[in-house]
Every structure is written in structure tokens, then in C-alpha cells.
C-alpha positions in Angstrom: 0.0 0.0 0.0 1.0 3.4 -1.1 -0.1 7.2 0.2 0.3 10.5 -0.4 0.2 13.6 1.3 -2.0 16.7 0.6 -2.8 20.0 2.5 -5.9 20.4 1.5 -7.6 17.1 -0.3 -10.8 17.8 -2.7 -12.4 14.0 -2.1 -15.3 14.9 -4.6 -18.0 15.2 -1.9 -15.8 17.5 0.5 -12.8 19.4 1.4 -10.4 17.9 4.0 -7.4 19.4 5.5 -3.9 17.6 6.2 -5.0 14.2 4.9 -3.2 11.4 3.5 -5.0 9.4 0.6 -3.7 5.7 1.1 -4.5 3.7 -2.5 -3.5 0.2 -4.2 -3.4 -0.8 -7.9 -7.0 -2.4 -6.5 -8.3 0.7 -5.5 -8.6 3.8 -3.2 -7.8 2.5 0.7 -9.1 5.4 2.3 -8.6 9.2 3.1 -7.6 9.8 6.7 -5.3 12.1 9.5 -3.2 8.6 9.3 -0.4 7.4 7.1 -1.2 4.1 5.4 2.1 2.2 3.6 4.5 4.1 2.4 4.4 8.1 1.7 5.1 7.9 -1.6 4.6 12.0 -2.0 3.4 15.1 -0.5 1.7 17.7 -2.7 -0.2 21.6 -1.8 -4.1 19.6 -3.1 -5.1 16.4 -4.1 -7.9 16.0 -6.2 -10.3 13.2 -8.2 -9.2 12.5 -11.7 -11.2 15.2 -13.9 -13.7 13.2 -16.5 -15.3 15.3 -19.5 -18.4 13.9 -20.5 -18.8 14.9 -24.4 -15.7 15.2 -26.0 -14.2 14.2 -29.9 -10.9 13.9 -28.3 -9.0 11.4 -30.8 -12.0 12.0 -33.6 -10.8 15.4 -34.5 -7.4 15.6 -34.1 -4.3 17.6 -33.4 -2.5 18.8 -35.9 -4.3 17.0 -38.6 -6.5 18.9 -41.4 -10.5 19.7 -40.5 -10.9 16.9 -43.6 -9.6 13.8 -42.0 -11.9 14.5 -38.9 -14.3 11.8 -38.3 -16.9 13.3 -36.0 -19.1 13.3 -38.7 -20.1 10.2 -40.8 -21.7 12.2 -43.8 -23.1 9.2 -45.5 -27.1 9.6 -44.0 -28.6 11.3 -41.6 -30.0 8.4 -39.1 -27.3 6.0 -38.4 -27.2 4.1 -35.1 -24.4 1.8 -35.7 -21.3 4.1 -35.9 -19.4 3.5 -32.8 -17.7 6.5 -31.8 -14.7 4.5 -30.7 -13.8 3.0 -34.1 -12.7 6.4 -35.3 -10.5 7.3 -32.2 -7.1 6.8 -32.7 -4.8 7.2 -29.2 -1.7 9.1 -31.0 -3.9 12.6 -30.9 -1.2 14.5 -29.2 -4.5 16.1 -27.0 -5.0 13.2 -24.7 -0.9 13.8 -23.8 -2.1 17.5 -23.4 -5.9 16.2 -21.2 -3.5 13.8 -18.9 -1.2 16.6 -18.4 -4.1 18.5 -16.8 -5.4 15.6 -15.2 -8.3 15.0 -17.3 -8.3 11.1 -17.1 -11.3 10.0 -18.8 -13.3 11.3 -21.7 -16.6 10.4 -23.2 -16.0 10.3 -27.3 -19.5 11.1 -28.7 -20.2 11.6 -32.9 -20.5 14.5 -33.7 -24.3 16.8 -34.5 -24.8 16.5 -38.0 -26.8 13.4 -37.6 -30.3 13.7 -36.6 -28.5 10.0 -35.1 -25.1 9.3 -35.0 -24.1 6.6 -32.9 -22.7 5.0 -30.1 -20.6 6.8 -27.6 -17.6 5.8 -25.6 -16.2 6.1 -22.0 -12.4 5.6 -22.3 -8.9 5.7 -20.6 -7.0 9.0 -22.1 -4.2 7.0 -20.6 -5.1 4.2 -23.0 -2.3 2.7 -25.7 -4.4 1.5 -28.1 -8.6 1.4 -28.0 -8.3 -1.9 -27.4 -8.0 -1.2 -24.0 -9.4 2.4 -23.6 -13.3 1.6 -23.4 -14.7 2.0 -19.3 -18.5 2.2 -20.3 -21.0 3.0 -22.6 -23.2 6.2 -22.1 -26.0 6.2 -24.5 -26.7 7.2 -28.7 -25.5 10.4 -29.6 -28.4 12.6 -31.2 -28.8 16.0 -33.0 -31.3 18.6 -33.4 -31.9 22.7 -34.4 -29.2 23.8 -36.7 -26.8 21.3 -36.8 -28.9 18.6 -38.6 -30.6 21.0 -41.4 -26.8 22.9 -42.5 -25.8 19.3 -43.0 -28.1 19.2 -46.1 -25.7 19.1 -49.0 -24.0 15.7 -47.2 -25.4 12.2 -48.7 -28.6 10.2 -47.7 -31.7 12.1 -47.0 -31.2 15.7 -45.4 -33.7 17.8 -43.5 -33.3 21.2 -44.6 -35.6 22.7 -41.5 -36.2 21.7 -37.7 -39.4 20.1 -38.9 -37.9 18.2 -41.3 -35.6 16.9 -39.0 -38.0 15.7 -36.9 -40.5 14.3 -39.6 -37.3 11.9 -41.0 -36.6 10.9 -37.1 -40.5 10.3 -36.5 -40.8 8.3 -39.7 -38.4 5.9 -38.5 -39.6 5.6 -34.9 -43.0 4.7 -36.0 -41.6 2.1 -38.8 -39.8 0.6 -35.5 -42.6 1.0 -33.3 -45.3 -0.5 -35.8 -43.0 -3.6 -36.6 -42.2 -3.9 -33.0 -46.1 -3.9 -32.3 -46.5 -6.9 -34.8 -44.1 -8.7 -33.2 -45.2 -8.6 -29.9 -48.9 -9.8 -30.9 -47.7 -12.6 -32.7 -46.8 -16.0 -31.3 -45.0 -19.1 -32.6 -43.5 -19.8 -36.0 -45.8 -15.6 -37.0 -43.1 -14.4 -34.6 -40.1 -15.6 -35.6 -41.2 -14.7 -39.2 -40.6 -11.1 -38.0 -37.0 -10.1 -38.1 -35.6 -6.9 -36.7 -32.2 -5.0 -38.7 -29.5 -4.0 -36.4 -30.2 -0.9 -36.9 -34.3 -2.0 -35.4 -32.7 -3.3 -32.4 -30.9 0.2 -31.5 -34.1 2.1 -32.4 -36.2 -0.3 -30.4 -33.7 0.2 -27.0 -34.5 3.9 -27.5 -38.1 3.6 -27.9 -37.9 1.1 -24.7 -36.1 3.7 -22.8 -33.3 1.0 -22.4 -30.9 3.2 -23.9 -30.3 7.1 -23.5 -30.5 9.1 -26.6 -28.0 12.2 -25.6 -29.6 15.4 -27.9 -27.1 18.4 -28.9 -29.4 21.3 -28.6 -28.5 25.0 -28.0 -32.0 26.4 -27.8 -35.3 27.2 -25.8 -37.8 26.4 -28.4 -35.5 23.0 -29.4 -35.6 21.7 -26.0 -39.3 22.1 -26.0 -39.4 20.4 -29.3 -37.6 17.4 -27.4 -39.8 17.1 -24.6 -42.4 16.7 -27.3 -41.0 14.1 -28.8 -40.1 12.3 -25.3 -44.1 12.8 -24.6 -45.1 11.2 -27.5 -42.7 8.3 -27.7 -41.8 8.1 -23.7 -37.8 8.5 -24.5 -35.1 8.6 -21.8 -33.1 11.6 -22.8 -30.0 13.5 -21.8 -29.8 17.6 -22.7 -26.1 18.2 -24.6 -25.0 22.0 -24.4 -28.0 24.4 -23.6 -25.6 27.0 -23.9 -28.4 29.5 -25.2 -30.7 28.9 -22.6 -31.9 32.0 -20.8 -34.6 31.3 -19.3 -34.7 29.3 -16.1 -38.0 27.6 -16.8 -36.6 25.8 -19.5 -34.1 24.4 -16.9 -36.7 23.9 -14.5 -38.6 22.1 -16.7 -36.2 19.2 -17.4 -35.7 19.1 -13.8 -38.9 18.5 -13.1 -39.0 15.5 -15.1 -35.6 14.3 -14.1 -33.7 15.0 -17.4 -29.9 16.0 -16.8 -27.8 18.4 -18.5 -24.3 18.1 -19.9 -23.6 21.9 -20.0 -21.0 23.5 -22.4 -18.5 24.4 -24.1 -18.7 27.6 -22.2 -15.4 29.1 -23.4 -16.2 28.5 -27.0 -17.4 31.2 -29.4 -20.6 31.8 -30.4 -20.1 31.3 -34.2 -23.6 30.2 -35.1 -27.2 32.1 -34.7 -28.9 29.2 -32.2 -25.7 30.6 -30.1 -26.7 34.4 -29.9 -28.2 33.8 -26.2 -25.3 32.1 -25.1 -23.5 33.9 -21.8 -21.4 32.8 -18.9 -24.7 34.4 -16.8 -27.0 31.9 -18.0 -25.2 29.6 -15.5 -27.5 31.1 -12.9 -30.5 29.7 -14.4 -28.9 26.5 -14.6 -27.7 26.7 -10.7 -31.0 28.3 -9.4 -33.1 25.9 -11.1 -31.6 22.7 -9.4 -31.3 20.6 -12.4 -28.9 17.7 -12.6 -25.7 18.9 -14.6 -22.5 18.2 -15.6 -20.1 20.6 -17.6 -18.4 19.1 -20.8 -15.2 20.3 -23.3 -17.0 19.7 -26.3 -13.1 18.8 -27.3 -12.2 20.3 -30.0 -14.6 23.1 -29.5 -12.6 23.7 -26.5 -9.4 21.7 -25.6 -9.8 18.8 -23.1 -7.0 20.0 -20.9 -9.3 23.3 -20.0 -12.1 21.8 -18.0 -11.1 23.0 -14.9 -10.3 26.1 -15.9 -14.0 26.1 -17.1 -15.4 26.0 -13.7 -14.1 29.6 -12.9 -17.5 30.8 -14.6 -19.3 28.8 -12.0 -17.5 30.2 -9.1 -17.8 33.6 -10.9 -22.1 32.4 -10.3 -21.7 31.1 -6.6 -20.2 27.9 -6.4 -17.2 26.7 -4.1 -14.2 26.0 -5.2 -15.5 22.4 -3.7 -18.7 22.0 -5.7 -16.4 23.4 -8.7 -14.6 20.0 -7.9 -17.7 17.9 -7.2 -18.9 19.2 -10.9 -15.9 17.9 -13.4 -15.4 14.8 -11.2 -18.5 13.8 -9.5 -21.2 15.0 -11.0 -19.7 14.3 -14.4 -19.2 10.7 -13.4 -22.8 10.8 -12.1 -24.2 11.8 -15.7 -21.9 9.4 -17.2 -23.4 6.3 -15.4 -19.4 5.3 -14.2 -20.0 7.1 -10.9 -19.5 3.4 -9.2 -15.5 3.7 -9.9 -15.0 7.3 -11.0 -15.5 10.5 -9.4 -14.8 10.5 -6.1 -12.0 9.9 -3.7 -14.1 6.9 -1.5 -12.9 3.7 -0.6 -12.8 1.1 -3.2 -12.9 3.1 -6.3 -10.0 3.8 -9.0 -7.2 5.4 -7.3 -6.8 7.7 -10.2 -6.2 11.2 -8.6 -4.3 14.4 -9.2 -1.8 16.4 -7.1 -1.2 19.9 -7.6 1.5 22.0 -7.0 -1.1 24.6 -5.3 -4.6 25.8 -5.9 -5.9 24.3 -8.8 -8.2 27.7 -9.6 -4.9 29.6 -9.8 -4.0 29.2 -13.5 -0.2 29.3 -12.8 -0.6 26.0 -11.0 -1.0 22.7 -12.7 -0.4 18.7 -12.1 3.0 17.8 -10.7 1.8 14.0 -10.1 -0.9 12.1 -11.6 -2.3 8.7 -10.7 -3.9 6.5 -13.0 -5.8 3.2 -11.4 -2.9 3.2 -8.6 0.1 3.6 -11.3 2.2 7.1 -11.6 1.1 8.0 -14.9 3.0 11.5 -15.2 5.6 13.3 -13.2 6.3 16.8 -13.4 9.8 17.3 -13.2 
């Protein structure tokens, strides 16, 4: 067993001074006034792992032309089977750059020009190849409001308004729904004459609620037009961005019927018209309104590495520098479904962790130790 030393620990649900974090390759051991093993370090603030929930880290990469991206699968505009994890490749010099900062783990979506685009991706940033990246799975990347209808000159059939978009996507819930019907009132050899695509099957795990549909939306009026579709077909969604919302009934809408947010990019530019609400003071209608959030990168809308430095809007609004914390480790982890092994410092999850060389909200500080599953990962020296 193995500890390390920190003035000031952030665990993820609290702040604790002059406390010694005691871990194995097996997990966290505990946080505690006592030395455990050996003191293998002692650091100014120990913190979780950071996790950013909607990235394209490894999609769109580093020093590699907009044209060889691969957020974006332009061949049609409904397409549950891409996997966002097949177009990630681990040499992107920006997870070097994410595990620098400490962010550990990143959620790879597709990207918003499909109305559906596919599976997303929990992974190691730490990760040598994808065969060993992938932690979890956290739901079917979906698109609406402008995104969907500027994608109109790719292949496949394109919406070229919001009700388009929604008429194509309607069309083939129904198809799914209908066929799924038939199946379900037949019995014996009429049943297994019924057979379901692949593509069916993902549709149907929506339309069950079994799977999550995440849904890229900027504005007011587009979040309504989800909620209509989630009363009409009984979805279990997830809110992607919201970064035009300005007015907190929207927010507490989706709290009252349990829907979570992944918030962000807030440092981005507003480059498109759904964006022109968008302003580091809507944050109080997301805070005020007591809807479950998380705050994402958007990677590379905003580099992963700047997460953290993200949350200074949110202290700007009221939080703590704890629940600033609690909000790229915990909560993300929380929206993420990984919340089990990631987040937090508590005993028996990943001892992946950080140590500063001071307060992390002071932008001349940064990681001088990071901790990956119990292995130093990266030394500052």
C-alpha cells in the first residue's frame, strides 16, 4: 500500500485538511489524518481525476487537417451503428495535453450532423491502443436545431428545417414501433417470421427507454421540441449543451421530469445564430433551477485539458471551489453512469487522482503527479 500527502484534499463530496490518501493498484484504501504504507509524495491539493463527458478527443485531431476528422459520418442522416470508438485513434497528441491537466477519462461522442449518429464511448485518455481504452458506454448520440438542417448538401436524406428533422426521425420511430407492435402480438413460427435489422434493435432500445439518446441542442424552443417528442414516444433523454438557454423555466422544466444536462462548451465562441443567447450568466439559471448537470469540453470546440479552468464561470455564479470540484469529477461521473469507480476519492474506487503544486483555480498551477488506477502516470519534473 502506497499514500500521499496533501494539504488540502478535494475527495469529490468534501474538502479535508492535512489528509493522507492511502491507494493500491486495486483501489482507493481510504482518506484519513493517518499514514497508510508508504508516503510515496506530498503535494499543496489532491484532487479526483477530472472526466469530460462529451468530448471528440481522438476523432478530431491535433494537428491533422478539418478533412480527416471523423466526427461526422456524412453518409445519411440516421445511423445508429457508428461507434464512436472506431474512429478514435490514441496518437492525438491532446489526450498527452488532457492527462497533463489531469483529465483522465473522456466520453468520445459523434459528432451533430446526424439527426443520429451513434454510439458513444467512456475511455482511458491514458489508453495505448482502443483496445484497452473503453470503461463504459453512455448512451446514442443525437442531434437537433441547426446542426442537422446545415448538414443538407451531405449524402442520404437531409432535413433542410427543424421540422424536417424531426419528420425523417419520427418516420423511423414509428416504422420501429409499428413492426415492433406486430411482433409482440404474434406467437409461434408468426413471430419468428418477424425479423428486426440491427439498426431495429438500437431504435427499439430507444423507444424502450433502455438506452439514452444524448440530444445536442443549443436552444429554448428546441428543447421544447424534445420534450415533445419524449411525450409522444416516452424517451429517456439526456440535454447536450443548452448554452443559449436563458430562461430558467426551461431548466426547470427538465428538472422536473428528471432529465440532466451536460452543459458546455462555455469558453467556446458563439459562431452560429442558435448561439446568440449564449453567456457565462445563464449559468445562474442553470444553478438556481436545481437541475442535474455536468459541464463538458465539447473537445475540440474547447481543448480537453481546459475543463477546470471552465469552472471559474461557475464560481464567478456562486459555487465553491469544492462544488467546482464535485462538478468535473462527481457529477460528471454521475451523468456518465461510471459514478461506481469514478468521481470520487471513496474507498474502493480507481485510485486515479491528481496532485497539484497549489490551488488548482490559480491558473499558474497545474499537475505535478498524476495517478492513474494506482500507477504514476505522469511526473512533473
Amino acid at each position: 500500500m502506497q499514500s500521499v500527502f496533501g494539504k488540502v484534499v478535494y475527495t469529490g463530496t468534501e474538502r479535508i485538511e492535512n489528509a493522507y490518501l492511502a491507494f493500491t493498484t486495486k483501489g482507493i484504501a481510504g482518506v484519513s489524518s493517518v499514514q497508510k504504507g508508504t508516503l510515496v509524495g506530498k503535494y499543496p491539493v489532491i484532487t479526483p481525476a477530472l472526466i469530460d463527458p462529451h468530448s471528440h478527443i481522438g476523432m478530431a485531431r491535433a494537428g491533422e487537417p478539418g478533412s480527416e476528422a471523423e466526427a461526422n459520418d456524412q453518409s445519411e442522416s440516421i445511423m445508429p451503428l457508428p461507434d464512436a470508438l472506431d474512429s478514435v485513434q490514441m496518437d492525438d497528441s491532446a489526450f498527452r495535453d488532457a492527462i497533463e491537466m489531469g483529465v483522465l477519462y473522456s466520453c468520445v461522442v459523434p459528432g451533430s450532423g446526424n439527426i443520429i449518429g451513434g454510439h458513444a464511448a467512456v475511455i482511458r485518455n491514458y489508453a495505448h491502443t482502443t483496445l484497452d481504452a473503453l470503461i463504459a458506454r453512455a448512451g446514442i448520440k443525437a442531434a437537433f436545431g441547426y446542426n442537422p438542417m446545415s448538414a443538407s448538401a451531405w449524402k442520404g436524406s437531409r432535413p433542410t428545417t427543424r421540422m424536417g428533422a424531426m419528420a425523417l426521425l419520427r418516420k423511423r420511430f414509428d416504422e420501429v414501433s409499428l413492426k415492433t407492435a406486430k411482433w409482440r402480438a404474434a406467437s409461434g413460427k408468426k413471430k419468428q417470421d418477424i425479423q428486426f435489422s440491427s439498426e431495429e434493435l438500437i431504435l427499439q432500445s430507444i423507444l424502450d427507454g433502455k438506452t439514452r439518446m444524448r440530444c445536442h441542442v443549443h436552444k429554448n424552443d428546441d428543447i421544447a421540441m424534445i420534450l415533445r417528442l419524449v411525450d409522444e414516444y416516452n424517451l429517456n433523454v439526456q440535454i447536450e449543451h443548452a448554452m443559449s438557454v436563458n430562461d430558467i423555466s426551461v431548466f426547470r422544466e427538465l428538472k422536473r421530469r428528471g432529465i440532466p444536462v451536460t452543459y458546455g462548451p462555455i469558453d467556446a465562441f458563439a459562431y452560429k445564430v442558435e448561439l446568440k443567447h449564449e453567456n457565462w450568466r445563464n449559468i445562474k439559471f442553470l444553478l438556481e433551477s436545481g437541475v442535474t448537470f455536468g459541464l463538458m469540453t465539447d473537445h475540440p470546440v474547447t481543448p480537453a485539458r481546459q475543463i477546470l479552468l471552465q469552472t471559474r464561470w461557475f464560481t464567478r455564479a456562486g459555487m465553491t471551489d469544492q462544488q467546482a470540484i464535485e462538478l468535473v469529477t462527481r457529477q460528471n461521473a454521475h451523468i456518465l453512469g461510471i459514478d461506481k469507480f469514478l468521481g470520487t476519492l471513496s474507498r474502493g474506487k480507481w485510485a486515479s487522482f491528481i496532485c497539484w503544486n497549489g490551488n488548482p483555480f490559480d491558473c499558474t498551477r497545474y499537475p505535478v503527479a498524476v495517478y492513474a488506477e494506482g500507477k504514476l502516470l505522469f511526473e512533473e519534473r
